[in-house]
Structures are given as C-alpha cells and as structure tokens.
C-alpha positions as a printed Julia matrix, in Angstrom:
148×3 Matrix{Float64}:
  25.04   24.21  -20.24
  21.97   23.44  -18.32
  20.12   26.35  -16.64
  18.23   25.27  -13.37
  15.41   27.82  -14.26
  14.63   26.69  -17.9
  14.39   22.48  -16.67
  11.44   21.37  -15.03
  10.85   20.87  -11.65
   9.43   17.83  -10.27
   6.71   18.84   -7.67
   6.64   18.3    -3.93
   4.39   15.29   -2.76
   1.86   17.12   -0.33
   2.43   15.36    3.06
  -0.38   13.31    2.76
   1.43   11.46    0.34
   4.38   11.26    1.81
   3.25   10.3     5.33
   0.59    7.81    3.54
   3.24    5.95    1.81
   5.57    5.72    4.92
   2.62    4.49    7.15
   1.21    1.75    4.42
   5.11    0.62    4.03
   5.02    0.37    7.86
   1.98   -1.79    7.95
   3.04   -3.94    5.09
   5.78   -4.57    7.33
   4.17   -5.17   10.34
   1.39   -7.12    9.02
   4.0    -9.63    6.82
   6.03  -10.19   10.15
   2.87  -11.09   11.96
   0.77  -13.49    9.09
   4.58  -14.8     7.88
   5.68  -15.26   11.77
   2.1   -16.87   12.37
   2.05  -19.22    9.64
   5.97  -20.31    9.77
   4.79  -21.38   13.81
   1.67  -23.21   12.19
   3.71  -25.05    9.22
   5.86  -25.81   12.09
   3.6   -27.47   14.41
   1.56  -29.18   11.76
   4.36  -31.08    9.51
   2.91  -34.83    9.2
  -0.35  -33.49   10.23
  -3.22  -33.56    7.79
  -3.52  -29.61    7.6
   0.03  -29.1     6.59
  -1.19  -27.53    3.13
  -3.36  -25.1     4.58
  -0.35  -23.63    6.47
   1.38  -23.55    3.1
  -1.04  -22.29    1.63
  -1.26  -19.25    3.96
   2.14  -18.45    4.04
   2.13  -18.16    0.38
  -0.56  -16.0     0.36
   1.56  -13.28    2.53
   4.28  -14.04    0.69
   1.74  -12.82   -2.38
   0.27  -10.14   -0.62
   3.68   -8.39    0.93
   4.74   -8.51   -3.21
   1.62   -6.78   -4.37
   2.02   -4.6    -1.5
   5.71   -3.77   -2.13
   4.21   -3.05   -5.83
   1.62   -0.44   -5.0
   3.97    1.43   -2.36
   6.68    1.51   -5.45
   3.68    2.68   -7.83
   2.52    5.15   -4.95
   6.0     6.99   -5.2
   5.96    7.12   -8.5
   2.68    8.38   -8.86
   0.57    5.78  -10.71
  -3.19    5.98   -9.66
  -3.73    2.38   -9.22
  -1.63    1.93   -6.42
  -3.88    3.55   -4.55
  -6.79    1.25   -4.91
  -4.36   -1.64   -4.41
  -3.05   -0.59   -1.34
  -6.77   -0.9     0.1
  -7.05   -4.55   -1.31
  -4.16   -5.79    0.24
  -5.14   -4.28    3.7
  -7.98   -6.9     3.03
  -6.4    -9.37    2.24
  -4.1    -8.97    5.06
  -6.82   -8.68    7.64
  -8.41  -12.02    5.66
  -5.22  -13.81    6.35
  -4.63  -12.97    9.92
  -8.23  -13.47   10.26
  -8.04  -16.71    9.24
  -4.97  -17.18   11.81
  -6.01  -16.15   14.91
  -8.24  -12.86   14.88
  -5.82  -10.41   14.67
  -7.24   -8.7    11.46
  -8.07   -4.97   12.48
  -4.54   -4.85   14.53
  -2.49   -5.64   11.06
  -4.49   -4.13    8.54
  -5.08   -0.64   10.07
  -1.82    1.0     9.65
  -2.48    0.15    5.58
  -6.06    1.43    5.51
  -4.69    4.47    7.08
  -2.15    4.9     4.68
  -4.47    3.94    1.54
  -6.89    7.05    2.93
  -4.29    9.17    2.95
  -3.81    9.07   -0.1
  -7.25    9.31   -1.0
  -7.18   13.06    0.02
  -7.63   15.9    -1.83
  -4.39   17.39   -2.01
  -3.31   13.69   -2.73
  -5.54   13.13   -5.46
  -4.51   16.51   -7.14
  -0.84   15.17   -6.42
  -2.12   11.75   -8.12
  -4.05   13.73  -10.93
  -1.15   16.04  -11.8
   1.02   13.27  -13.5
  -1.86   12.3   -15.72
  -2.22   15.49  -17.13
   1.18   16.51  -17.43
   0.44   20.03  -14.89
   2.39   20.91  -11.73
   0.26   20.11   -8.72
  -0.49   23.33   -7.39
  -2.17   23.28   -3.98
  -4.47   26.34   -4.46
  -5.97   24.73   -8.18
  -8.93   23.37   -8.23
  -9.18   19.51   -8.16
  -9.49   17.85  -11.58
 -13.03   17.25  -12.77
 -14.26   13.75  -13.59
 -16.41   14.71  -16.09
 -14.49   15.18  -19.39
C-alpha cells in the first residue's frame, strides 16, 4: 500500500522551463524545415554540377544539428544541465548553415536563442540546480552558490 503523502513528489518546472523548451523545440523545427528544405532545392539543382558535395555536405550538417538539437530538448526535460549550453550551440550552428544558404540566419536561429535564455533564468537554473543536489526546487530559496 502506497501512501501519496510518504512518496516523493517530482517538482513543477517553473514556466520558464517549460515555455523555453516548447519555443527551442519550435525553432529546431522551423529552422530544420528551412536549412533541410534549402539544401534538398540546392542538391537538386546542382546534381552533375561540380558543387554537388557542398549541398551534401550541408544537408548533413542539419541533419546533425536537428539530432543534437532533438538531444538537448530531451536532456532539457529531463533536467540535465548541459542541454542548456547545447541548445545555444546549435542555434549557431543553425544560423551558420542558413547563413551559408542564403542569409536567413537571425530568422531561424532566434526562436532557439530565445528558448536557450529561457532557460538560463533564475528560477530555471534553480529548477536545473535542484536535480543535482537532490532538493525540491523551491521558488522562494535562494539560488545555489557556485562557490563550494
């Protein structure tokens, strides 16, 4: 017989986790439609043509980058800390693909950054924090010092 009060609850994600993980998996999205879209049209138009591999080559590196991304957004929900910094290096690489496209760089990558800062807050980072040290993330603690 399991009693609800004695088992331990799983804290609530502040919503700064929860709408910075919906927004990054939105601009993963959007931004591996556009550089995959982009560089399917390019391989396209350049078969037999002597920059076929650099096509290739691109859409293989958003095939790479939506993986990694799909990794950190997993990571992000289950609240690993590095998933964090990863979401903010595949915004870059995102805006260096699409850069390397046609210019469309800040368009893709900005619903990612957004998301990768918003979970960079405070509450977020206590939220982040709270797994590491095995404590419920209470809103009104202070945040975890860096210093040990």
């Amino acid at each position: 017989m399991d009693d609800a009060s004695t088992s331990p609850r799983r804290p609530r994600a502040p919503w700064q986790v929860v709408v910075g993980i919906v927004v990054a998996a939105l601009g993963v999205a959007l931004a591996s439609y556009v550089a995959g879209a982009i560089a399917v049209v390019e391989g396209i138009f350049a078969l037999g043509e002597p920059d076929e591999g650099s096509a290739l080559a691109r859409l293989v590196a958003a095939a790479v980058t939506a993986a990694a991304a799909v990794c950190a957004i997993v990571a992000a929900i289950r609240r690993r800390g590095w998933s964090r910094p990863l979401l903010v290096v595949v915004a870059a690489a995102f805006a260096g693909i699409t850069l390397l496209q046609h210019g469309q760089s800040w368009f893709v990558a900005a619903p990612i950054v957004v998301g990768a800062l918003l979970l960079w807050l405070p509450p977020s980072r206590r939220w982040f924090s709270a797994r590491r040290t095995g404590r419920a993330a209470d809103p009104a603690s202070p945040a975890p010092s860096l210093r040990g």
